[in-house]
N, C-alpha and C positions, 0 to 999 in steps of 0.2 A: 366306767365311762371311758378311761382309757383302752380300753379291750375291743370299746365297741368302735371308738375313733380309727385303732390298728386293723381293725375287721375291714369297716368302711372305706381305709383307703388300699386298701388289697382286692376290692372287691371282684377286679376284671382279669385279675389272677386266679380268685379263687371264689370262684360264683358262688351265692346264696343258694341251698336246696329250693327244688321248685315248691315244697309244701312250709318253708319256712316263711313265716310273718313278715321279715324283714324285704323278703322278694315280694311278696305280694305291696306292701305299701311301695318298693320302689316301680313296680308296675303304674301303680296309680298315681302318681306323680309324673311318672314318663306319659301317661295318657294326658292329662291335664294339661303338660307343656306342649304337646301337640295341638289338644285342642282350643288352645290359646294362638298359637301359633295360627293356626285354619282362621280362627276370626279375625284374625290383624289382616291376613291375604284378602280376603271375603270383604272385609271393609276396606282394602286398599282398592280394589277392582271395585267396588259397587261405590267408589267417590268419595268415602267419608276422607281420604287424607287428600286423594286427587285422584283423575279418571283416567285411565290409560289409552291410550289409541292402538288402533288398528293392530299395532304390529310394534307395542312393546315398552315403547318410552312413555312417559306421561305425557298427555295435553299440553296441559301448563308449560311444561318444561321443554315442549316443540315452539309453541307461541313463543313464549322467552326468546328461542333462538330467531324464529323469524324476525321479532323486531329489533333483533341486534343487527340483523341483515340489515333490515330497512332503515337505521339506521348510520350504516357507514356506506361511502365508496368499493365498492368492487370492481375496480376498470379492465381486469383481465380473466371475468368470472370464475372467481377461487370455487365460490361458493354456490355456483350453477345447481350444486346435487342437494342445496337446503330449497325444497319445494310446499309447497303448503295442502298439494293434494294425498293426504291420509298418506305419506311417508315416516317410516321408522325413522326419529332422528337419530338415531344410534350410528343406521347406514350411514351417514352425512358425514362430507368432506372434515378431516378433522375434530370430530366428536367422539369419545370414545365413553360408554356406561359401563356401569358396575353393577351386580347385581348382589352386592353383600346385606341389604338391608333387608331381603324378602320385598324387595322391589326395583326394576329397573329406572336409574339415574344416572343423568348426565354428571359425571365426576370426572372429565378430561375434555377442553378445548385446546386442542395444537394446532393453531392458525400462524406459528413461523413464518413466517416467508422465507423457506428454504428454499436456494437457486444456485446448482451447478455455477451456473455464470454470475459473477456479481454485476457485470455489467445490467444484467436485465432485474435486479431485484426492485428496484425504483417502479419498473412498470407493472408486477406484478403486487404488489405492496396494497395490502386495506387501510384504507383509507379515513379518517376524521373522529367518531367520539368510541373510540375501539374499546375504553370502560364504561359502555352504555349503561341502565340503569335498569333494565331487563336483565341482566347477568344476576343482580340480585336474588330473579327466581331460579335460582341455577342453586339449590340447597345444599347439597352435597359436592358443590366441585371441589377438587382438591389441588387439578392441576390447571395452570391457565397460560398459555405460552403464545406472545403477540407480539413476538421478538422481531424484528426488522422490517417492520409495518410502518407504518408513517401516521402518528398523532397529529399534525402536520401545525406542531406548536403548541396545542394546546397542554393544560395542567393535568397531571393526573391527578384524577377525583379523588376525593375525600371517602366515597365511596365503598376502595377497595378497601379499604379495612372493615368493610362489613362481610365480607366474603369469608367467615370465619373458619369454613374447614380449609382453605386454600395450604397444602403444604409446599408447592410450588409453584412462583411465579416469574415468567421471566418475558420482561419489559422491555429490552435491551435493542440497542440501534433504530428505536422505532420516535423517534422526533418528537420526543416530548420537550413542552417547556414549564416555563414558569419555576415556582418553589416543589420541592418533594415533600409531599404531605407527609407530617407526623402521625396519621391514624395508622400507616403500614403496621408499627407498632400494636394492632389488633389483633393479629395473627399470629396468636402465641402457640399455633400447631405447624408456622414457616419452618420447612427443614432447605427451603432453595428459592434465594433469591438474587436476579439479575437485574440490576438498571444500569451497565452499563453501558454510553452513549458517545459512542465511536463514533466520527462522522457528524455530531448532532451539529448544525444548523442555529439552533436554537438555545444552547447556553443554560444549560436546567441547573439547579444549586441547591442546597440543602439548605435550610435557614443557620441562625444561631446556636442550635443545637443539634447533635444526634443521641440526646437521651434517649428517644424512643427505642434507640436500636436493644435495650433491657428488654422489651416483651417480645420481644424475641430469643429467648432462652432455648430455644430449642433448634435452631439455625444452624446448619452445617457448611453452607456455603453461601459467600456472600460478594457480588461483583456490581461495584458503580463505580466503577471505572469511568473517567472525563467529566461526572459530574461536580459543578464547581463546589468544594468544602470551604473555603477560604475563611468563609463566617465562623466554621467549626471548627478549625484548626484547634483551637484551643484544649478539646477534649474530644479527639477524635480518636486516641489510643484510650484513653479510661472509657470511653461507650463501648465499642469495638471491645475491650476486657470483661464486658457486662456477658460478653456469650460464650459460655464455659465450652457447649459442644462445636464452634468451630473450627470445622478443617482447611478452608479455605479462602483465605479474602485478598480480593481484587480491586487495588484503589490507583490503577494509572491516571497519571495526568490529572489530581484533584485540586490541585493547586493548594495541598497541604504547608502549613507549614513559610509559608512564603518571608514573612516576618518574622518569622519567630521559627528557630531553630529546632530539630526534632530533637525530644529530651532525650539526654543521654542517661540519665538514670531515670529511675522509679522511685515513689514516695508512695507506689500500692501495690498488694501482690498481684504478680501476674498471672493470669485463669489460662491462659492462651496456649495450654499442654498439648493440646489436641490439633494443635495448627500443624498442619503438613507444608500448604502451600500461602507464601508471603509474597505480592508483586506490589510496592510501591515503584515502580516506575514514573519518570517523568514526574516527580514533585522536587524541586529543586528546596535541598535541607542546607546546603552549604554547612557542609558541620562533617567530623568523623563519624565512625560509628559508632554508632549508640551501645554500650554495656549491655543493655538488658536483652539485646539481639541473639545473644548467643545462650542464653536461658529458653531458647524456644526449642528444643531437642529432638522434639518429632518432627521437625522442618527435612523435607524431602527437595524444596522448592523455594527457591530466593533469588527471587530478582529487583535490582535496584539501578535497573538502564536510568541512565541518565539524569542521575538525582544530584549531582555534583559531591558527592561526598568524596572526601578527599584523605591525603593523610595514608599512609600503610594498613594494610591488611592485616589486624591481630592476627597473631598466634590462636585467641580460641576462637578460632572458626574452626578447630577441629573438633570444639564440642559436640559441633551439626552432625552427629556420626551417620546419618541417615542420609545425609544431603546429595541427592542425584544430579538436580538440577543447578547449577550459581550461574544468574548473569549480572556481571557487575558494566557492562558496554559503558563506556563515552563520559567515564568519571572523572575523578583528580588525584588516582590512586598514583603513589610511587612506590618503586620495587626496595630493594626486593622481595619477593612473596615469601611469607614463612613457610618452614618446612611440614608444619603441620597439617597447611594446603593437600599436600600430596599422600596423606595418610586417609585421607575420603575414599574408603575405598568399594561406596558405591556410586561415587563420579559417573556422571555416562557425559553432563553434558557441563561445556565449560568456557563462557566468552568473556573475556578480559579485554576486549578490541577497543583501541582509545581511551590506553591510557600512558601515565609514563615508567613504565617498566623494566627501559633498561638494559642494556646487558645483554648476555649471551639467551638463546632460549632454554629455559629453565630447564635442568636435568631431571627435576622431581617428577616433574610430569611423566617419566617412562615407570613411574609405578603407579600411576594410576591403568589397571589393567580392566577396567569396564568401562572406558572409557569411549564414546561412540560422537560427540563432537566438540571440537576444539576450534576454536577463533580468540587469536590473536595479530589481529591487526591492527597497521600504525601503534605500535606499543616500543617505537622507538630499540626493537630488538638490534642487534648486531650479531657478527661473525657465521659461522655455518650452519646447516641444520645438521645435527649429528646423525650418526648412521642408527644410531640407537630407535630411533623415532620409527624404524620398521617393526618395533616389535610389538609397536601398540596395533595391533591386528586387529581388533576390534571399531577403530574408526570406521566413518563413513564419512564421514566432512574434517576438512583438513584446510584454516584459510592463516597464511600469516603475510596478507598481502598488505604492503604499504609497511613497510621496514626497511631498515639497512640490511638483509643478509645477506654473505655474499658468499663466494667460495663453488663447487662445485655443487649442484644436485646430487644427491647421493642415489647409490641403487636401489640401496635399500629401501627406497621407498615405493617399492615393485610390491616389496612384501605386505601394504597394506591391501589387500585383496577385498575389503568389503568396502572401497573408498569409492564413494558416489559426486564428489565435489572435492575438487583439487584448486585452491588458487593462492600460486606463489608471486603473484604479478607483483607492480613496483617495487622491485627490491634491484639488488646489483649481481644478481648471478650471472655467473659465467661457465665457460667450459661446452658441451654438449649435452643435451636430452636427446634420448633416441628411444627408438623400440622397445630395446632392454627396461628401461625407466618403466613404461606403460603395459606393457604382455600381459602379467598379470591382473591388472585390474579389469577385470573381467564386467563389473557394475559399474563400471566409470560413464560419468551422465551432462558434469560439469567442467570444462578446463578452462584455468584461466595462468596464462605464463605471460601475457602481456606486459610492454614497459620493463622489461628486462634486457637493455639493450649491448649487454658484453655477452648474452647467452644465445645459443645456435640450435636452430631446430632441425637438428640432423636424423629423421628419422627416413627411414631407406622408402623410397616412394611408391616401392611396391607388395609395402606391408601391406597385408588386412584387419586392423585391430578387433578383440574380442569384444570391443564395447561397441554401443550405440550410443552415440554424443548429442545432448540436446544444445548444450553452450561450446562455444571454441571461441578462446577469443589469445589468440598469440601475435598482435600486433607489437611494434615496435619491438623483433628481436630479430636476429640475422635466421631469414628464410628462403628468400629467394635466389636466383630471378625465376627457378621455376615454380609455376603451383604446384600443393603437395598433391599430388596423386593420390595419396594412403584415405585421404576426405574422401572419397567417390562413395567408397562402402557406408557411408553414414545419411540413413535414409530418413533420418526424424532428427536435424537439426533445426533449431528454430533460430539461431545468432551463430553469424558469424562475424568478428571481426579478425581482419588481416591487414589492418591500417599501418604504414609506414612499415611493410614486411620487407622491401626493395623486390617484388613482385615486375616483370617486366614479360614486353610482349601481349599475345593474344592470347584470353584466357581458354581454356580447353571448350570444348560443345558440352564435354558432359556434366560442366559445371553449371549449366543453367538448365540442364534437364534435371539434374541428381535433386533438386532443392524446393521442390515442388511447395513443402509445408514453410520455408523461410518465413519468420513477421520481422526481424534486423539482420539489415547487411552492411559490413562497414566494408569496403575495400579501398578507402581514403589515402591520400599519397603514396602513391605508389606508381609505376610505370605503365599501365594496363594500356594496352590501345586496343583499337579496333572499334566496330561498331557495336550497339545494345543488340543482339540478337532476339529475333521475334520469337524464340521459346521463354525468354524472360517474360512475357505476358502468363504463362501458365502459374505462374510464383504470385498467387489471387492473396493470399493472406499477409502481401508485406507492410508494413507501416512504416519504418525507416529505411530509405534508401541515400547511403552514402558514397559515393560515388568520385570526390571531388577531388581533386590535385593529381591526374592522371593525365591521360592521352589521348583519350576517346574522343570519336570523331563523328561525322555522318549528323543527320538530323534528328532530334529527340522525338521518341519512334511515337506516333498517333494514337496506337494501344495505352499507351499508360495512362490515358485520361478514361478510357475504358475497364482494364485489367484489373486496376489498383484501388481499387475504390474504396477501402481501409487505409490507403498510406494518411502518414501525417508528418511524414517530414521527408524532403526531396531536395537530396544537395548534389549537382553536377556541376557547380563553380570550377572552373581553374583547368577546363578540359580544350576539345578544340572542336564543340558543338559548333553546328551551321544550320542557315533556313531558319525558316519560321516557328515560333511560339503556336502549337496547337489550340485551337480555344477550348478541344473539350477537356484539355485541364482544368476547367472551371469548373466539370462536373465532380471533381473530388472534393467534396462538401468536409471533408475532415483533415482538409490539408492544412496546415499551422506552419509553416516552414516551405518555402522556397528560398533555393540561393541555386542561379544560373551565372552568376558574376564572372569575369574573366575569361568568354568563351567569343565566338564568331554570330551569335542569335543576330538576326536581321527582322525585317518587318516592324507591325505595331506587337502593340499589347494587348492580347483579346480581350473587350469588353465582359466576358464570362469570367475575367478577374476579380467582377463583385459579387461574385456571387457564393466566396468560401463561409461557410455557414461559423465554422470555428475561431475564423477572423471577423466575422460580423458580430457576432457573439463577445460581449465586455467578462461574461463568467469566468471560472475557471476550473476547467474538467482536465483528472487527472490521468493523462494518457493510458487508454485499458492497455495498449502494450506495456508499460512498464510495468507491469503486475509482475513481472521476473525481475522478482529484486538482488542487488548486487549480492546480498551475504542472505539470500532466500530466505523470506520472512524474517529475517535477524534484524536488518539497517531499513528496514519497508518503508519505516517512519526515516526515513535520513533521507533516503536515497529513494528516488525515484524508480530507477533501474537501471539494467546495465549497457545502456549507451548515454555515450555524449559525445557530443557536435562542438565544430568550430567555426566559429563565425564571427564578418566583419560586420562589426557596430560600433560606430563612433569614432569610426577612421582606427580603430584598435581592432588584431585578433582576442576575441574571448571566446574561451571553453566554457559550454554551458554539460554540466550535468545532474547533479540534484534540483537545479528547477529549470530541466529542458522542456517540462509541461507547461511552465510557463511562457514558454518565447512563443511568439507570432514573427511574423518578418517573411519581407520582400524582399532578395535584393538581387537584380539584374543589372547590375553598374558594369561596365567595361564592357561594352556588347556594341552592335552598330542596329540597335533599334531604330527607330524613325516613327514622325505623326506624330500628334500630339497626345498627350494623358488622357487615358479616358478618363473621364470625372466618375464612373463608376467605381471605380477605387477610395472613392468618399465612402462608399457604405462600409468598408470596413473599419467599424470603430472600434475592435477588438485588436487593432493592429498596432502594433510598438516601433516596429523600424520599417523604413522605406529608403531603400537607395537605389535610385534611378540615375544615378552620377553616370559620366561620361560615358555619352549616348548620344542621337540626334535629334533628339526630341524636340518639336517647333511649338511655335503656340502660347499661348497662355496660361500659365498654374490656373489648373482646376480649384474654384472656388469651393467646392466640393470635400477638396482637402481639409480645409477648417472644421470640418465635422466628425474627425477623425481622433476623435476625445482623449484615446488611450495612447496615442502615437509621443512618440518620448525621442525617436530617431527621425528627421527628414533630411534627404541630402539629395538635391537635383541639381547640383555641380556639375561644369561641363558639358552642359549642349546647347541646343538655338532657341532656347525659352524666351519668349516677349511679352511686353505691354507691361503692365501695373503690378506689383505684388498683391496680392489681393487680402486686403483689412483680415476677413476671417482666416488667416494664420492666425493671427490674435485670441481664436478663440481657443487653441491648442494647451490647455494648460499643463499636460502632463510634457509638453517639448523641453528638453534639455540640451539638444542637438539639433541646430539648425546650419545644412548649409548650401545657397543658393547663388556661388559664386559661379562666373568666369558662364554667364549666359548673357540674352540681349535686354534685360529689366530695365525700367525705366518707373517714374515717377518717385513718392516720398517712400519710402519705408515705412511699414505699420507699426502702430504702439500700440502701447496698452499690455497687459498683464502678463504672458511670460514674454512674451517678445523682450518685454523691457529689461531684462536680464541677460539677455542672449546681445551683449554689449561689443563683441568680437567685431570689427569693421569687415574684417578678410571675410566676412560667409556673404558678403555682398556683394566683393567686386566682381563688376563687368567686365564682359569680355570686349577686347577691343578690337576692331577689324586692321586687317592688312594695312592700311593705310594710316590708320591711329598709331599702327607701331611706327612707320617710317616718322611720321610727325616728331613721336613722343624722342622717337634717336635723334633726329636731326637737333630739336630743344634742347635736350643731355648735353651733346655736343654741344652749341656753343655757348652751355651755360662754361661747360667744361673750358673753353678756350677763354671765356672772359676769368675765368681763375686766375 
């Protein structure tokens, strides 16, 4: 028996004789499973399991798909190519078949909503019950992906746990809500699953428990990230321990943990060998690290942005001998870092940015020699960068902006040649940067040396650098009074700022030709005069235009309400503008930000001032320019991006930058406008601040203004305003700033709900005529004399 076993499994080494017994019955067995095989096809096509169509896929399993069509919304026809006249649905947009069963089946829906532009994904998004209940005859799928769709609220069904061969599914950004059904738990063949819900709208949670996540044993990667756990907190590491083969889990922003500190030990073994990648992000643990963290050995990947963990960095973090990836961003670490930090010596990436650190910057870091990104900012560094820091050649991002260091730039840092993003801004460097510094960075994309103000930007004006610069931003250091020349050759800048550079004169011609792709321009305080030149209309893509604390002259050119039809923010305050307010500035429907303050403007205020769609609008939409974030995709979630504005609000300057998406604002104060308010200015109830201060405006407060719900700023101080304050102020509840002094008002003063806080007498006085004054001196006097 064993002879014939070793024969048997030798067999296609050492073939049976063709007149041998053994050949012959394994013929007839190879006959048999064929013709077995022939009647499973034969009954597959003649209907006994289901009927095929025209051209491949089953009936049934076409039907299925048609009524998931009919079904959901399609507002940008994704799904034009699922038609019902005898088409293959195989061909169909996102359907992909298999044919491993001796029968063609639908075994893949990719209905993603993938979009270059995120701006446009909302409109292209499927729309409402997208776990229809036709998916059911969909037998065989295994993959189901209806990631960035819009559920548009509703629960995920109970259903999907019936979809038993699904081995991946990913849910993720598409606007579910309600509880996360415990059936997922059905799909004990899940090797990939996403609900994470970025963005969601709708607030989705996990109930009291994640036991289920156990029938999932077979699970390799796991992301619900933003969904709220809070209920689960309690055994959200023992569930998540229940899945021996995960590599990957993704739990940002779960609201883990909130009450109850993350356990620092364990009271059970831990399964979790096989984890590569760990991101709790954004669950606030207030607590050290946890012991059992450093038990996770195959961790390639740990991040803990913004968890507040606090307390020093053990020493065994250099258990992680694997670890590439560590972001510990915007903690409550203090230095300083152990030495074993810098024995990772498959580090590539490495942000420590906001925290308290300390000190010199760290010498260990120059053996980390795979090293490819570093952020360290606001880590309270001090003294110089050393010259050493050339030797990590392998960077490409280099940010230790918002520290004390100070001392000279070093050259040496020419020598990182594959550096794509350079930002040494707010710090106290001094001495000069020049050509030398820059030469070699040949992939240089990003610079930022801004707010450096003892440092001098001495580069010879008639370099040509080897890069192409998408960011420049070297405001606030000693550059001027000429522009730099060396900028002409940089044909794909999208930002520049050159704010408080001591910049004087007229700017070159080829600086408004050269910048054709610009979307930010800061050229703020600085000396610039001259007129806007009509090739700044070819500069179609800008969104922020800063312009303010200059010299600039002539009338604000008629193009811009034309050209600009992307801007959302337009600051020419503080210049020596004249003439008229164009009205078709009102066709810039996405303007959020005017300030003209401080200038020579004359005339009214076009009526087509009600008509900014972004100010009528009470929502709030996160400006698509900011998508260039300050520490690129690092701070995305902090920081808006990489401009900010300065603006009068509340009779105070404030710098707005992490929520400059939030500001709306008018403010034309110190101008010699004339006529009175249009009342169209009531429809923007989206709008926060209004200063119309010192001007000549006549007439009577538009009663129109009370309608203006969101408004938090009014100040129409200083000009020839009459009759009654009008009651609906009162209806103003978000006002905190009111002020309507030094005009011609008369009657009572309005009450009622915020008014009544706004207790200040001064925001009311009247202005008094020539003759009121004479009176008022003569009184003084002889009250003065009867003393």
């Amino acid at each position: 028996m064993a002879t014939a076993w070793r024969r048997s499994t030798l067999c296609f080494r050492e073939p049976w004789p063709l007149h041998h017994p053994q050949y012959c019955r394994c013929c007839y067995y190879l006959r048999l499973v064929l013709l077995i095989g022939l009647a499973f096809f034969l009954m597959e096509v003649a209907g006994v399991e289901g009927r095929v169509s025209s051209k491949g896929c089953l009936q049934r399993e076409r039907d299925a798909l048609l009524l998931f069509k009919a079904a959901i919304k399609d507002p940008s026809a994704r799904l034009s190519s699922w038609r019902a006249q005898g088409d293959d649905c195989c061909a169909w947009t996102g359907v992909v078949c298999h044919n491993r069963t001796g029968s063609v089946r639908v075994a893949e829906l990719n209905l993603g909503n993938t979009n270059d532009d995120e701006r446009n994904v909302p409109d292209m998004a499927l729309r409402g019950e997208l776990l229809h209940p036709s998916l059911l005859s969909l037998s065989h799928l295994q993959s189901l992906d209806l990631s960035c769709n819009d559920f548009e609220g509703t629960q995920i069904p109970p259903l999907v746990g019936s979809l038993h061969k699904l081995r991946y599914l990913d849910l993720s950004r598409s606007n579910f809500g309600g509880i996360i059904p415990p059936h997922l738990g059905n799909l004990t063949d899940l090797r990939y699953l996403d609900l994470g819900s970025h963005d969601n709208l709708y607030f989705p949670k996990v109930g009291h428990s994640l036991d289920w996540l156990s029938g999932l044993s077979s699970l390799i990667y796991l992301d619900m990230s933003y969904l709220n756990l809070s209920d689960a907190s309690h055994n959200w590491l023992s569930a998540v321990n229940m899945l021996p083969s995960l590599q990957q889990l993704h739990l940002q922003g779960c609201s883990i943990n909130i009450n109850i500190n993350i356990p620092l030990s364990l009271n059970f073994h831990l399964n979790l060998t096989s984890l590569t990648t760990l991101d709790l992000t954004g669950n606030i643990f207030n607590s050290s690290f946890p012991n059992w963290l450093w038990n996770l050995t195959s961790l390639s990947s740990l991040e803990l942005w913004r968890t507040e963990i606090g307390g020093a960095l053990p020493a065994e973090i250099g258990n992680l001998n694997s670890l590439s990836h560590l972001d510990l961003f915007g903690n409550l670490l203090s230095g300083p870092l152990p030495d074993t930090l810098w024995k990772l010596k498959h580090l590539t990436y490495l942000l420590l940015s906001y925290n308290f650190l300390g000190n010199s910057l760290p010498m260990g870091i120059m053996n980390l020699s795979s090293l490819s990104t570093l952020y360290l900012d606001n880590c309270s560094l001090t003294g110089p960068i050393p010259s050493e820091l050339g030797n990590l050649t392998t960077l490409n991002t280099l940010s230790l902006e918002s520290n004390l260091l100070s001392g000279l730039i070093p050259h040496e840092i020419g020598k990182l040649v594959n550096l794509e993003y350079l930002d040494l801004s707010i710090n106290s460097f001094e001495g000069d940067i020049t050509e030398f510094h820059l030469s070699n960075l040949t992939k240089l994309y990003d610079l930022f040396l801004s707010d450096n103000h003892f440092l001098t930007i001495a580069i010879d004006h008639n370099w040509t650098p080897p890069f192409q610069l998408y960011i420049i931003s070297i405001g606030s250091c000693k550059l001027g009074p000429r522009f730099p020349t060396w900028l002409r050759s940089q044909q794909s800048i999208n930002t520049i700022h050159l704010h408080n550079a001591n910049i004087e004169g007229n700017l070159p011609e080829w600086f408004w030709n050269s910048f054709s792709v610009i979307e930010f321009l800061d050229l703020s305080h600085n000396k610039i005069s001259g007129h806007l030149p009509s090739s700044l209309q070819n500069c179609t893509w800008l969104l922020v235009v800063d312009l303010g604390d200059n010299k600039f002259s002539g009338n604000i050119p008629l193009w811009i309400g034309q050209s600009w039809q992307r801007l959302r923010i337009l600051r020419l305050s503080s210049n020596m503008f004249d003439g008229n307010i164009d009205p078709q500035l009102g066709h810039l429907r996405d303007l959020q930000i005017i300030d003209f303050a401080n200038n020579k403007l004359s005339g009214s205020i076009p009526h087509s001032f009600g008509n900014f769609s972004t100010m009528i609008s009470t929502s709030v939409e996160r400006l698509p320019s900011f998508d260039v974030p300050i520490l690129i995709q690092v701070a995305a979630q902090i920081y808006s991006g990489s401009e900010s504005i300065t603006l009068v609000i509340k009779g105070k300057r404030l710098t707005f930058s992490s929520i400059l998406y939030l500001v709306k604002s008018i403010d034309l104060s110190n101008n010699k406008l004339t006529d009175e308010i249009p009342k169209e200015l009531g429809y923007l109830v989206g709008l926060y601040n209004l200063n119309l201060s010192r001007n000549y405006f006549k007439g009577k407060i538009p009663k129109s203004i009370g309608r203006m719900s969101s408004l938090e700023t009014l100040d129409l101080s200083f000009n020839n305003l009459s009759g009654v304050i009008p009651q609906d102020l009162s209806q103003l509840h978000a006002l905190n700033h009111l002020n309507l002094s030094y005009n011609n008002l008369s009657g009572n003063i309005p009450s009622g709900n915020q008014l009544q806080t706004l207790d200040d007498a001064s925001i009311y006085i009247v202005q008094c005529s020539a003759k009121e004054i004479c009176m008022f001196c003569e009184e003084l006097q002889r009250l003065l004399i009867l003393e």
